[in-house]
C-alpha positions as CSV (number, residue, x, y, z in Angstrom):
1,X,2.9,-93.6,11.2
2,X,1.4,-90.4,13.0
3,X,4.0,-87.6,14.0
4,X,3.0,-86.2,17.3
5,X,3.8,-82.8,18.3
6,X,5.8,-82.8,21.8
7,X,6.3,-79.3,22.5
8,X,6.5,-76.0,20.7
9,X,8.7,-73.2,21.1
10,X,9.0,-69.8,19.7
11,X,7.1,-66.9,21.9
12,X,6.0,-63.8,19.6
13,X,7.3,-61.5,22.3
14,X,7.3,-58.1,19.9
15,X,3.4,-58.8,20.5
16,X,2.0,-56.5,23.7
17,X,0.3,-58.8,25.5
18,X,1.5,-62.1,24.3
19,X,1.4,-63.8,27.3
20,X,-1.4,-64.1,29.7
21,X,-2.9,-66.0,32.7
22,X,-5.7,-67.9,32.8
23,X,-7.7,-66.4,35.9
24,X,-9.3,-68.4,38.2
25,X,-7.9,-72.0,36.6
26,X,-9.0,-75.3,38.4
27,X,-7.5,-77.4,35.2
28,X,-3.5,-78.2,34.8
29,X,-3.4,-74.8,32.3
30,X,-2.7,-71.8,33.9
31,X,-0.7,-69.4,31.6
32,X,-1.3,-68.8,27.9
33,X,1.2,-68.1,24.9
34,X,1.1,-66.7,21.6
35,X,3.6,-68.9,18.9
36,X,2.9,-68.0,15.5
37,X,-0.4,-69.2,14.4
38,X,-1.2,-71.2,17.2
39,X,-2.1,-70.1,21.4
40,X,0.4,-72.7,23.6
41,X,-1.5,-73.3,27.3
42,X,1.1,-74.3,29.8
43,X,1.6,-74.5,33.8
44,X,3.7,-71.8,35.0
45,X,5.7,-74.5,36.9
46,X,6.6,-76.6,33.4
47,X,5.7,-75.5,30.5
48,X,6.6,-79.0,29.0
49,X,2.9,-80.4,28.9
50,X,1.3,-78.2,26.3
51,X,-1.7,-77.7,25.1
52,X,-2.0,-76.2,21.7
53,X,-5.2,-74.2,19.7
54,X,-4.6,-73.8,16.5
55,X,-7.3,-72.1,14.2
56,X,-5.3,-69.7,12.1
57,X,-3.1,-70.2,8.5
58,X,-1.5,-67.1,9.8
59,X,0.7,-65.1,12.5
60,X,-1.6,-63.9,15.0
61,X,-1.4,-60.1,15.8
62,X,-4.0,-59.6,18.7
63,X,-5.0,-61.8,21.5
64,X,-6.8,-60.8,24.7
65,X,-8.0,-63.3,27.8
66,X,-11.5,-62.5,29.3
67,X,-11.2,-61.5,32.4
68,X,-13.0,-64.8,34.5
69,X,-10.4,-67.3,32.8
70,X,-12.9,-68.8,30.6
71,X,-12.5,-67.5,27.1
72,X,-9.6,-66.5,24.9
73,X,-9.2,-64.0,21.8
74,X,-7.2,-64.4,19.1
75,X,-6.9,-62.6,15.6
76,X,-4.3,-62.9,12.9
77,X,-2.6,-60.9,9.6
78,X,-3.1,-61.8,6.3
79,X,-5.7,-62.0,4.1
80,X,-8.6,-64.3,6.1
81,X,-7.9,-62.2,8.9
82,X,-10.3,-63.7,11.2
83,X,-11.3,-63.6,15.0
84,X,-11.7,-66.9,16.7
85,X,-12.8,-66.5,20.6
86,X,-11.8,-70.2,22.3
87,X,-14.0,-72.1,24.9
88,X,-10.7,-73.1,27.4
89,X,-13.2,-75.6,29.0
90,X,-13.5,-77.3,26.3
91,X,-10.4,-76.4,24.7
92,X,-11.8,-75.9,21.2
93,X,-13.2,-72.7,18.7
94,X,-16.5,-71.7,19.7
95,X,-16.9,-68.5,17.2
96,X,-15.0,-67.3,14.2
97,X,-15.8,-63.7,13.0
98,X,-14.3,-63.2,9.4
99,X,-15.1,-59.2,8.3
100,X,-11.7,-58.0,9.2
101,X,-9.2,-57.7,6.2
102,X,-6.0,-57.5,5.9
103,X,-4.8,-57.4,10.0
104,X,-6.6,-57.6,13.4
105,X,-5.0,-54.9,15.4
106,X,-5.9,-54.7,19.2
107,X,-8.6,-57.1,20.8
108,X,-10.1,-56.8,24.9
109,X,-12.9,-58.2,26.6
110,X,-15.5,-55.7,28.3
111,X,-15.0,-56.0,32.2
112,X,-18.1,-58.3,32.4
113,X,-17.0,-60.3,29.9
114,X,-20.1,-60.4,27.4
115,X,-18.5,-58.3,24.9
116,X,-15.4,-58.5,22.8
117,X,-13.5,-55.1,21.1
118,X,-12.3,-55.8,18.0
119,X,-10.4,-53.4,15.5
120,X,-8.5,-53.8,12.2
121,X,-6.6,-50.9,10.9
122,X,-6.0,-51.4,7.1
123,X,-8.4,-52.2,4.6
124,X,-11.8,-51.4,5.8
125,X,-10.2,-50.3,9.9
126,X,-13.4,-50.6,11.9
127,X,-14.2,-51.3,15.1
128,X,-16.6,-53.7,15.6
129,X,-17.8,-55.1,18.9
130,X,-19.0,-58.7,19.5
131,X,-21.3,-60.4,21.6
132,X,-19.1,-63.4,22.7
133,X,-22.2,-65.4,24.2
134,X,-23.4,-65.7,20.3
135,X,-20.6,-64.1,18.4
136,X,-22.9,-62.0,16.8
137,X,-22.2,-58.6,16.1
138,X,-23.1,-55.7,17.9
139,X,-22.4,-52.3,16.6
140,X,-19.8,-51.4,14.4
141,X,-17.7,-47.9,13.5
142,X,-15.8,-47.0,10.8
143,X,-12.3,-45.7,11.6
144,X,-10.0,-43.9,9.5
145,X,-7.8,-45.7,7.1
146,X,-4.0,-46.2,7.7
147,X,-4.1,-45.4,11.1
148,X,-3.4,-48.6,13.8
149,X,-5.2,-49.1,16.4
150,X,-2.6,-50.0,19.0
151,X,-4.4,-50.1,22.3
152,X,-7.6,-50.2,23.7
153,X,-9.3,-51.1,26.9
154,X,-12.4,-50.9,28.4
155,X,-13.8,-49.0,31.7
156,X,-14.1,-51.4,35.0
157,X,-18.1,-50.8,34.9
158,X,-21.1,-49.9,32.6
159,X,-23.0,-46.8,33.3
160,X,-26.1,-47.1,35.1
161,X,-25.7,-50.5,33.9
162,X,-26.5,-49.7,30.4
163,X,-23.9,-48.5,28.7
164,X,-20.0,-49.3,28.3
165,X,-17.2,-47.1,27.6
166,X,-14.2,-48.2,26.0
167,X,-11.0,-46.1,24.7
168,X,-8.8,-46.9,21.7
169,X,-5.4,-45.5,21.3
170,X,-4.0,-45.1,17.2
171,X,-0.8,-43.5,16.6
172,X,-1.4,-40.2,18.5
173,X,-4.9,-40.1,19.0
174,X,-7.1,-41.5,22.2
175,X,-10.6,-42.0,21.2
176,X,-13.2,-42.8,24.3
177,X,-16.4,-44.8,23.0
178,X,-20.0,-44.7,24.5
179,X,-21.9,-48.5,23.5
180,X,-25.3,-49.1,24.2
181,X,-25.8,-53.0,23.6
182,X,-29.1,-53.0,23.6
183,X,-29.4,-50.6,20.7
184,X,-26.4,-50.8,19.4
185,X,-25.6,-47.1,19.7
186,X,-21.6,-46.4,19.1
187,X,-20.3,-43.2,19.6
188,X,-17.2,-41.8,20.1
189,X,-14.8,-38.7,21.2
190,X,-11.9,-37.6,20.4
191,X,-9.6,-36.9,23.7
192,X,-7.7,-33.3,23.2
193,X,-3.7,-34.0,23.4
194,X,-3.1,-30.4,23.3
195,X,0.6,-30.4,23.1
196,X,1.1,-34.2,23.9
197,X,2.0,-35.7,20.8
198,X,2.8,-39.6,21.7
199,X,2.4,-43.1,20.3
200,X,0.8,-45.4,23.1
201,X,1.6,-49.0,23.5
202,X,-1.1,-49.8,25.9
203,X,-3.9,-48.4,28.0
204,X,-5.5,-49.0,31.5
205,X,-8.4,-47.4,33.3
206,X,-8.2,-46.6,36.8
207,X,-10.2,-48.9,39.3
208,X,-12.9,-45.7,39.7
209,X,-13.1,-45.3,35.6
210,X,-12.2,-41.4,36.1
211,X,-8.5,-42.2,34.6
212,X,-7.5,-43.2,31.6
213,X,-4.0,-44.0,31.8
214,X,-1.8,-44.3,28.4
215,X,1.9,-46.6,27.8
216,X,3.9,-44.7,25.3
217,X,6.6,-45.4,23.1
218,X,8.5,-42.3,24.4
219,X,8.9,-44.0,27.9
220,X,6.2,-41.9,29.9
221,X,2.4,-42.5,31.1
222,X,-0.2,-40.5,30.0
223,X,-2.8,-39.6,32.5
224,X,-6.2,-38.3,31.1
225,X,-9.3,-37.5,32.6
226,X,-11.9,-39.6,31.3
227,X,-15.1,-36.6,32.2
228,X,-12.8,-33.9,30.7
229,X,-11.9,-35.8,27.6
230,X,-8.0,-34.2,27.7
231,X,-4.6,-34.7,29.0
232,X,-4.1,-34.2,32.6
233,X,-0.1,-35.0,32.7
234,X,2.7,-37.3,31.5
235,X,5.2,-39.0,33.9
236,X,8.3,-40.0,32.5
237,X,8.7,-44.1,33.8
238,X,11.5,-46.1,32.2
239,X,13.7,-45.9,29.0
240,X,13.1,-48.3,25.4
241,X,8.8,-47.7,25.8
242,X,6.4,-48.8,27.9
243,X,5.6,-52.1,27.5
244,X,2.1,-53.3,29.8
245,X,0.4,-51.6,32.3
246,X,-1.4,-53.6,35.0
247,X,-3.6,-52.7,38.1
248,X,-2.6,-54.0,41.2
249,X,-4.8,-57.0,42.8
250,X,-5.2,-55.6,46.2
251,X,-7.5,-53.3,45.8
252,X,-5.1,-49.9,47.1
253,X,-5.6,-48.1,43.6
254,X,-2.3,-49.0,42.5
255,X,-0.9,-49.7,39.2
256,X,2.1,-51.2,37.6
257,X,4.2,-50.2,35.0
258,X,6.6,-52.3,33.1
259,X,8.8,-50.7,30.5
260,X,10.8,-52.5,27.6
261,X,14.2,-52.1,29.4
262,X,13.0,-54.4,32.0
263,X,12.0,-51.9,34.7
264,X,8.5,-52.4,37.0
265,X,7.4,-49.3,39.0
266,X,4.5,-48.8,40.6
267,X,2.1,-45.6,40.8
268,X,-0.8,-44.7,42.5
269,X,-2.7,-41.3,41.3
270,X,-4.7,-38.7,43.5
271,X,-6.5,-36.2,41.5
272,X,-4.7,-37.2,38.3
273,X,-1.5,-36.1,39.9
274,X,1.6,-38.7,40.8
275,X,2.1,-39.0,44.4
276,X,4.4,-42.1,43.9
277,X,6.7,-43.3,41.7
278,X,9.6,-45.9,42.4
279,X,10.8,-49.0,40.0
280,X,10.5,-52.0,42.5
281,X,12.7,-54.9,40.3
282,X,14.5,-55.0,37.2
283,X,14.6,-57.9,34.9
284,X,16.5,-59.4,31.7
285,X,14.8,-58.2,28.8
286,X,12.3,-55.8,27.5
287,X,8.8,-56.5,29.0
288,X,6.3,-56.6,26.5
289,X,3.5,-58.8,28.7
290,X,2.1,-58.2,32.4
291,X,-0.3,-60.0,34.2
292,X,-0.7,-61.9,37.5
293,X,-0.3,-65.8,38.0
294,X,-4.1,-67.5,39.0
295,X,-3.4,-67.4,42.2
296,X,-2.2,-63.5,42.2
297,X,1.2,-64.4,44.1
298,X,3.4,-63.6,41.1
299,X,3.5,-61.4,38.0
300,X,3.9,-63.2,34.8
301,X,6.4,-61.2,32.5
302,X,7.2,-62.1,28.5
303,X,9.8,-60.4,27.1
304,X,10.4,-59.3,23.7
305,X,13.6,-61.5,23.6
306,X,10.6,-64.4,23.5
307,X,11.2,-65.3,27.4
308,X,8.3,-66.2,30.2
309,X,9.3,-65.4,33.5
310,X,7.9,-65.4,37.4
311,X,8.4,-62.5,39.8
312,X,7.2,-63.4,43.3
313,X,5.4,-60.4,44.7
314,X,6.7,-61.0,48.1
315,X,10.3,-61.9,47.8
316,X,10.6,-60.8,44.2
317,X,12.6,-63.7,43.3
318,X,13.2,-63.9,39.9
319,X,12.3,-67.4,37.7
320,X,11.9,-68.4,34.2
321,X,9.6,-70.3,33.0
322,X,10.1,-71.0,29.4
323,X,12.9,-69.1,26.9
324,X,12.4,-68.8,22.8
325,X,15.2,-68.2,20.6
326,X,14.2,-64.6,18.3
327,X,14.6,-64.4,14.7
328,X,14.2,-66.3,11.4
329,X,15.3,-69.6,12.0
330,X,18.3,-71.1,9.8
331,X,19.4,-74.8,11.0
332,X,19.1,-77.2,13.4
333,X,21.8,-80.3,14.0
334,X,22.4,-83.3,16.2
335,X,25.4,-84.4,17.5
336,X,26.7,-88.0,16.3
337,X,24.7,-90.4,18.6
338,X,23.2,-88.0,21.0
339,X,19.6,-87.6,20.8
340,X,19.1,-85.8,24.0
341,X,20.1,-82.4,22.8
342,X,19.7,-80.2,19.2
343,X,21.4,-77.3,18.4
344,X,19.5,-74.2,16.5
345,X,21.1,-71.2,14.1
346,X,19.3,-68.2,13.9
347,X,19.7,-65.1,11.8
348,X,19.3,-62.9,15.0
349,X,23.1,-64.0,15.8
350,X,22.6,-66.5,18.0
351,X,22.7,-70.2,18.4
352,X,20.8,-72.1,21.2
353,X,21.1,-75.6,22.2
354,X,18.3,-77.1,23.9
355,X,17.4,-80.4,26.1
356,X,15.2,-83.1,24.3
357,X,14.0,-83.9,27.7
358,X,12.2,-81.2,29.1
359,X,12.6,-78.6,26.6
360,X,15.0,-76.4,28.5
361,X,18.0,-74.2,27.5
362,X,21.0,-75.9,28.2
363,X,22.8,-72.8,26.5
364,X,23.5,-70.1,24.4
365,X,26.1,-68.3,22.0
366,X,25.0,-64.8,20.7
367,X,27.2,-62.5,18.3
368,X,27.0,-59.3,17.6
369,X,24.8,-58.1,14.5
370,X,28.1,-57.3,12.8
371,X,28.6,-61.1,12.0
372,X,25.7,-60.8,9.8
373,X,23.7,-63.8,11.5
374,X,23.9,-67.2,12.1
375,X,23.2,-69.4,8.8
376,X,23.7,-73.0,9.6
377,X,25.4,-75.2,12.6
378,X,26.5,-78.8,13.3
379,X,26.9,-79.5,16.9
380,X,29.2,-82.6,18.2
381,X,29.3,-83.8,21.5
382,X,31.7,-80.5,23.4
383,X,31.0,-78.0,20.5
384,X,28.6,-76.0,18.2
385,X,30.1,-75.0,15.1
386,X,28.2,-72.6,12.6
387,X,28.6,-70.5,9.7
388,X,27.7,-66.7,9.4
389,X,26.7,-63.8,7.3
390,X,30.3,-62.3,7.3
391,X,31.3,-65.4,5.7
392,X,33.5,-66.3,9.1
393,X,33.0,-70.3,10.7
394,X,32.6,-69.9,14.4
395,X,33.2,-72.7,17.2
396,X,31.7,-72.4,20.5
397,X,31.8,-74.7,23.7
398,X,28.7,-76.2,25.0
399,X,27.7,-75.8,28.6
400,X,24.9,-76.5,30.4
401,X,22.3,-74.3,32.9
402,X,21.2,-72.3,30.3
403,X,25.2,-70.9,30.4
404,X,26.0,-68.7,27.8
405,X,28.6,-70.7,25.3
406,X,32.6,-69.6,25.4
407,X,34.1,-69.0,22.0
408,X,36.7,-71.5,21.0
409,X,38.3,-70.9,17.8
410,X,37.1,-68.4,14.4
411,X,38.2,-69.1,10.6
412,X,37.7,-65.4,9.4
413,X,37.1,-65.1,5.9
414,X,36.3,-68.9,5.3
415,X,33.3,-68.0,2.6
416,X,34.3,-64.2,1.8
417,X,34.5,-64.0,-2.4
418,X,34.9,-60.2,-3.6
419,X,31.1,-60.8,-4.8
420,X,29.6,-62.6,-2.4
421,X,30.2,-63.5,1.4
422,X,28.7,-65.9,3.6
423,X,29.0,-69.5,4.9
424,X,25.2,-70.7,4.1
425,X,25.7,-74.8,4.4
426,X,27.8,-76.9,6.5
427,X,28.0,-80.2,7.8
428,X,30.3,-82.7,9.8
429,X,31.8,-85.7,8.7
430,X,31.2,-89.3,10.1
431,X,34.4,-90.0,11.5
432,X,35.0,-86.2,12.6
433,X,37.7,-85.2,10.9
434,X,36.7,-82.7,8.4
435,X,33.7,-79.4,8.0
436,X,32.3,-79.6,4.9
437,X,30.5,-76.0,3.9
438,X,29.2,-74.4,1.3
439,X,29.0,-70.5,0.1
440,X,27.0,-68.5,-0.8
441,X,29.1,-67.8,-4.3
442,X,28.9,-71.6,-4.8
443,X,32.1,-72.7,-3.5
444,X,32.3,-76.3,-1.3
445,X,34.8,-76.1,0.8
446,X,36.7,-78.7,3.5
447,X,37.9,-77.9,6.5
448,X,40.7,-79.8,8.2
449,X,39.6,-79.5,11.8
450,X,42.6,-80.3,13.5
451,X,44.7,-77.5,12.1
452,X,41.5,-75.5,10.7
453,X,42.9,-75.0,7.6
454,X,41.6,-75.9,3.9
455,X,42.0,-78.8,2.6
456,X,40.0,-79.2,-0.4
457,X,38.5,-76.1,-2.5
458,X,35.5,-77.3,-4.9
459,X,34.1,-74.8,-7.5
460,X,31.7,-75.8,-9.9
461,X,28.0,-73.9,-9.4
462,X,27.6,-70.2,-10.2
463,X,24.4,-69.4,-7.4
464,X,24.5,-70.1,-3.3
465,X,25.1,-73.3,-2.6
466,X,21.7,-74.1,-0.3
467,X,22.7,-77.7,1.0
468,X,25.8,-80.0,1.2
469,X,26.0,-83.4,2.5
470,X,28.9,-86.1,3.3
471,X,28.4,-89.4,2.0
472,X,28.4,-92.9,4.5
473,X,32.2,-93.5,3.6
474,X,33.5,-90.3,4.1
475,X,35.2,-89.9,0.7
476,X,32.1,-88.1,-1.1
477,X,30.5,-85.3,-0.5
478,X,27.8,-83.7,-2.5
479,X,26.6,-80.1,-2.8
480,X,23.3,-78.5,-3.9
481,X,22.5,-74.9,-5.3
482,X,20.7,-72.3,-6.8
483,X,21.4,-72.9,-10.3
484,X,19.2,-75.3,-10.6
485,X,22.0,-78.4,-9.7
486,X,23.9,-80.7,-8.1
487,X,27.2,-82.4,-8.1
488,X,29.0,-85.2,-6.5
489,X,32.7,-84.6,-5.7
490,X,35.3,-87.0,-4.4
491,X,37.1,-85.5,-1.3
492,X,40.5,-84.2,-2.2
493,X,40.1,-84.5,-5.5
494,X,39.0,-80.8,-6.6
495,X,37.1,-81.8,-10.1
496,X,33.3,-83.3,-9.2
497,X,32.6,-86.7,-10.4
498,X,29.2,-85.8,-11.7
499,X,26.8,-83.6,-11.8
500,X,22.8,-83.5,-12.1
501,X,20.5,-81.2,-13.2
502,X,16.6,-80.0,-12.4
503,X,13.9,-77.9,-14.2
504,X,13.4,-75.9,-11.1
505,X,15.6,-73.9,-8.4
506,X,16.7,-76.7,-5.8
507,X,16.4,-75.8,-2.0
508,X,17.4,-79.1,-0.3
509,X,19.3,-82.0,-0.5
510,X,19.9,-85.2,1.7
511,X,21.6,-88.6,1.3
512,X,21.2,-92.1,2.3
513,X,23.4,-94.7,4.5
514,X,23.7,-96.3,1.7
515,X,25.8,-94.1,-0.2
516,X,24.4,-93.8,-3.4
517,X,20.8,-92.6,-3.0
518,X,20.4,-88.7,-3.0
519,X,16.7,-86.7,-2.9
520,X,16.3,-83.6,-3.8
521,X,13.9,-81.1,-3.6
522,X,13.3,-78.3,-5.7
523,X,11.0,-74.8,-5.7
524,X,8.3,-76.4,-8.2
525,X,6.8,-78.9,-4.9
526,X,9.0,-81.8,-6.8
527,X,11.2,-84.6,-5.2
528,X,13.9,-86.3,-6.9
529,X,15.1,-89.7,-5.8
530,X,18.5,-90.4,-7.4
531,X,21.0,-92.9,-7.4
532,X,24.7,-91.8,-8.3
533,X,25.0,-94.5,-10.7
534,X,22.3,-93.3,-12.9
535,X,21.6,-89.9,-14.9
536,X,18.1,-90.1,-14.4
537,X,15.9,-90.0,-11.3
538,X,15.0,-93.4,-10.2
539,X,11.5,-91.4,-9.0
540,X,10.2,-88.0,-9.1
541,X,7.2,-87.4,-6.7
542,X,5.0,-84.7,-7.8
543,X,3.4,-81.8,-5.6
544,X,5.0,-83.2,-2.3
545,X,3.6,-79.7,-0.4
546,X,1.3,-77.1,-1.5
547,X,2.9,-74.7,-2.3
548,X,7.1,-74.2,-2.6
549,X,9.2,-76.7,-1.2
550,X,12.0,-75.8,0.8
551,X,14.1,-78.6,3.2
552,X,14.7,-82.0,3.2
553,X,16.9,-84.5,5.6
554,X,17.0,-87.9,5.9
555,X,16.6,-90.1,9.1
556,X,19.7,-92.0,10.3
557,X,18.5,-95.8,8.9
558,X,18.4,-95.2,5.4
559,X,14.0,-96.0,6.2
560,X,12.7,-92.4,6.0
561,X,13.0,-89.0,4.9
562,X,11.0,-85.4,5.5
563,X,10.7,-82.3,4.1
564,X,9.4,-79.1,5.0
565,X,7.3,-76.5,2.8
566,X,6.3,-72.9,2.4
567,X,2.9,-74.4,2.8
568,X,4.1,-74.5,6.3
569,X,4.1,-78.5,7.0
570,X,6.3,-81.2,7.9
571,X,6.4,-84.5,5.9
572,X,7.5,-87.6,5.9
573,X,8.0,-90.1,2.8
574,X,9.5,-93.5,2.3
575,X,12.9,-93.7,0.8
576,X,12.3,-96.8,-1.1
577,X,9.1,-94.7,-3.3
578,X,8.3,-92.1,-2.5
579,X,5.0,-92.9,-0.2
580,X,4.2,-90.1,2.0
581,X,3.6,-91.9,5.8
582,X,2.7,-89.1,8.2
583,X,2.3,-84.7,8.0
584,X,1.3,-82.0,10.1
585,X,1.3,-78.9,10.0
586,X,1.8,-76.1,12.4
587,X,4.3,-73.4,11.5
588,X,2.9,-69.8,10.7
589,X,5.4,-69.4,8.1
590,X,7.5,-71.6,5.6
591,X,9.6,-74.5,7.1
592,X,13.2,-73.2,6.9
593,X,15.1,-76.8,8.0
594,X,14.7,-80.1,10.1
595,X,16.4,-83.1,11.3
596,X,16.0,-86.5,12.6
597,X,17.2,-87.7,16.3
598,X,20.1,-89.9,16.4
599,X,17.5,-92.5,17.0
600,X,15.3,-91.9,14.6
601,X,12.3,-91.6,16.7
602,X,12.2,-87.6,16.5
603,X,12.0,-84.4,14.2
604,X,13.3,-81.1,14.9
605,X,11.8,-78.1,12.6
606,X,12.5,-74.6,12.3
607,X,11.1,-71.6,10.7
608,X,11.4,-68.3,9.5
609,X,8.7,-67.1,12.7
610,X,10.8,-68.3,14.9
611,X,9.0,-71.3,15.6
612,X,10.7,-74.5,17.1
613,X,8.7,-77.6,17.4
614,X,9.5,-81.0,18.4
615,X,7.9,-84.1,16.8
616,X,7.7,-87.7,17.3
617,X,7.5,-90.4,15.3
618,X,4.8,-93.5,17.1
């Protein structure tokens, strides 16, 4: 039983750069994507068909597009902090350089193409330029430790046809590099800031090399003069940093600036001196990406809040092409018999519910960061209901058009001990009637949802409660925590029926329709299959991920259950023993929760990257 990946969402839009278009594209990709590990190619008319590379185990923190459409760059954190430049014609890894350690900062592509900039700034920071025919190296230079490398670029054309020049930008110093490729002579110079003192975001050479232009964090552009080797002026441009810097395709010497509180200006330069400055279109969001559709007739913005949109150039009409939700993660929920929509909780104080169709937000509830972030929702067929940091159960209304959700109702204080505060599990009985949650000083609590008032108050476990559940009949419930247990309790009856115990901290629990078989899964990679009846596990499956375990949910029939791991996969096992029938992995970072469709024939995971994906079950 393979699960099939159906779309991935989850945009890494804190990284400059992270999306791109593919230049001169004849194939159904056109726009590129950085999610976690993996490089998502999409149209920028739907987004819905992806394509995904994956070649990393971790994050990736550079990525660069070659300037003819044909290759792509990507490097990643962590310890095998490696460099894989893609063949998009073939749509598969054609070299992997692994001597960077610890981080690949900034990557770019000379303006021919044949060579690759490459720079790590931790362990070892070097700069080391590739050939990307061969992936062979070409020079490399040692750069001083600690220091990022944040931008670079290089110049539009090599000297006398020999040799390149390239600048790097880390923390406060511009450095502009001489490369001879044939020798493999790297040199460079330090450019003199005088009284300057700026970090840059990104950096841009004029179309005539003579400029070196410079993004900054403090909201201005840095011009410097590329023969002179110093600063020629700053220009204040936006507020919140500058976020891209783009030249314009015409040809007139102009350049664009867009700035992280959603501002684009454009600028043109005579002599190094500003002759014109004027912000042309404002959008939602901070811009962290800039760069032109194929066909040139539209900028392509990403947005640090993890959103792709389209700016025609001539009417400026606004479009979006894809949205991400930001943050860690925390739950994900059907509603009873609805398969077409899933709602996500994410510690960034929002909750998002999106269409199973084509992948599109249908809408949004955001708090502010005083509620501590969202921990865990159920959704049912009008509402979203989720539990938050400041211990307070929060119901929205849904709407649709990407809409942003009105509040309904609040119960303040429903999880807020003098020790602990916070609702961290919750989920909806069958018929409707009553919220079960859990807190995070152990209490399980219900919640008549008529009159939103308490109706049952369980305390037994001493540490968080991670998971709760509501048996078939509605007169159970069970509840899973930290301290290593879990206990059965009969609904209005305040004493629990019975309660088992594990060797290892438990992160997840789920039941079956058949109201008396309960997994587990617990920190040690174990799974417990119980049945109430018993005091023993009917089976324990050993190792189930790699490394820590960490969800669990069961599908609808009573047939199938998954997990998720800090090994960063998504499995699915047989209820009746444990067999594992299908995995895949493609999170960058441990699988925080997942659900099954209504129907059974699909999987929604979350994690703490951000990442949403959508699998199928064939």
């Amino acid at each position: 039983m393979p699960l099939v990946l159906r779309h991935m969402k989850g945009l890494n839009g804190l990284l400059t750069g992270s999306v791109q278009a593919v230049p001169n594209s004849r194939g159904p990709f056109t726009i590129a994507q950085i999610c976690g590990a993996a490089v998502i190619l999409g149209s920028e008319n739907n987004l819905a068909p992806q394509q995904i590379l994956r070649g990393h185990d971790n994050p990736i923190t550079a990525f660069a597009m070659s300037n003819d459409g044909a290759l792509l760059a990507t490097g990643q954190g962590g310890p095998h902090s490696d460099v894989l430049i893609w063949d998009l014609a073939t749509m598969s890894s054609k070299a992997r350089f692994p001597e960077h350690d610890l981080e690949v900062a900034s990557l770019s592509f000379s303006h021919d193409d044949r060579l690759l900039l490459t720079a790590s700034c931790l362990k070892g920071a070097k700069v080391v330029i590739l050939d990307t025919a061969t992936g062979k190296v070409v020079s490399r230079h040692q750069l001083e430790p600690g220091k990022r490398v944040t931008a670079s670029a290089w110049a539009h054309a090599a000297v006398g046809g020999r040799t390149y020049t390239f600048a790097t930008a880390a923390e406060e110093e511009v450095t502009m590099w001489t490369l001879d490729p044939f020798t493999g002579q790297l040199s460079g110079r330090s450019v003199v800031i005088g009284s300057v003192r700026r970090e840059y975001t990104c950096l841009l050479f004029s179309q005539d090399s003579n400029w070196l232009y410079g993004g900054t964090t403090s909201s201005d552009v840095v011009t410097i003069n590329v023969q002179r080797l110093s600063v020629q002026m700053t220009h204040p441009v936006c507020s919140s940093g500058v976020g891209a810097l783009l030249t314009a395709p015409d040809g007139s010497g102009v350049s664009i600036v867009a700035g992280r509180d959603g501002s684009l200006s454009t600028f043109s330069a005579t002599g190094g001196s500003w002759r014109e400055l004027r912000p042309f279109a404002t959008v939602p969001g901070g811009i962290s990406s800039l760069t032109l559709s194929s066909d040139k007739s539209a900028f392509l913005l990403g947005t640090a809040q993890g959103a792709v949109l389209r700016l025609d150039r001539a009417t400026l009409q606004l479009n979006t092409i894809s949205q991400s939700q930001g943050g860690s993660l925390t739950g994900v929920s059907f509603a009873a018999g609805q398969s077409e929509a899933v709602a996500v909780s994410s510690l960034e104080g929002s909750i998002t519910v999106w269409n199973m169709q084509d992948f599109t937000l249908q809408c949004k509830a955001q708090e502010p960061v005083q509620a501590g972030g969202a921990l865990c929702c159920v959704m049912t067929r009008d509402t979203i209901m989720s539990g938050w940091g400041d211990g307070y159960i929060r119901c929205h209304g849904r709407t649709s058009g990407g809409a942003q959700c009105p509040p309904l109702w609040v119960i303040p204080g429903a999880h807020s001990l003098a020790h602990s505060v916070g609702v961290t599990a919750m989920k909806l009985s069958h018929g409707g009637g009553f919220l079960l949650t859990g807190g995070a000083g152990g209490e399980l609590r219900c919640w008549d949802l008529r009159s939103r008032e308490m109706a049952a108050h369980m305390k037994l476990h001493m540490e968080k409660l991670v998971d709760v559940a509501v048996m078939a009949d509605d007169k159970h419930v069970a509840a899973a925590s930290e301290d290593r247990s879990w206990s059965l309790w009969e609904v209005g009856n305040e004493k629990p029926r019975v309660t088992w115990r594990c060797n290892s901290t438990i992160r997840g629990l789920a039941v079956s329709p058949d109201r008396v078989s309960v997994v587990t899964i617990t920190l040690d990679r174990k799974v417990y299959m119980w049945d109430v009846r018993g005091p023993e596990p009917r089976w324990t499956k050993v190792e189930a991920h790699g490394v820590e375990g960490g969800c669990i949910a069961s599908d609808n029939g009573g047939n199938l259950f998954a997990t998720g791991g800090a090994d960063n996969a998504v499995k699915v096992f047989d209820w009746r023993n444990g067999t594992e029938v299908a995995a895949a992995a493609l999170h960058s970072t441990p699988v925080t929760k997942l659900a099954f469709s209504p129907d059974d024939r699909g999987i929604v995971s979350v994690a703490i990257d951000g990442t949403l994906a959508f699998w199928q079950l064939v």
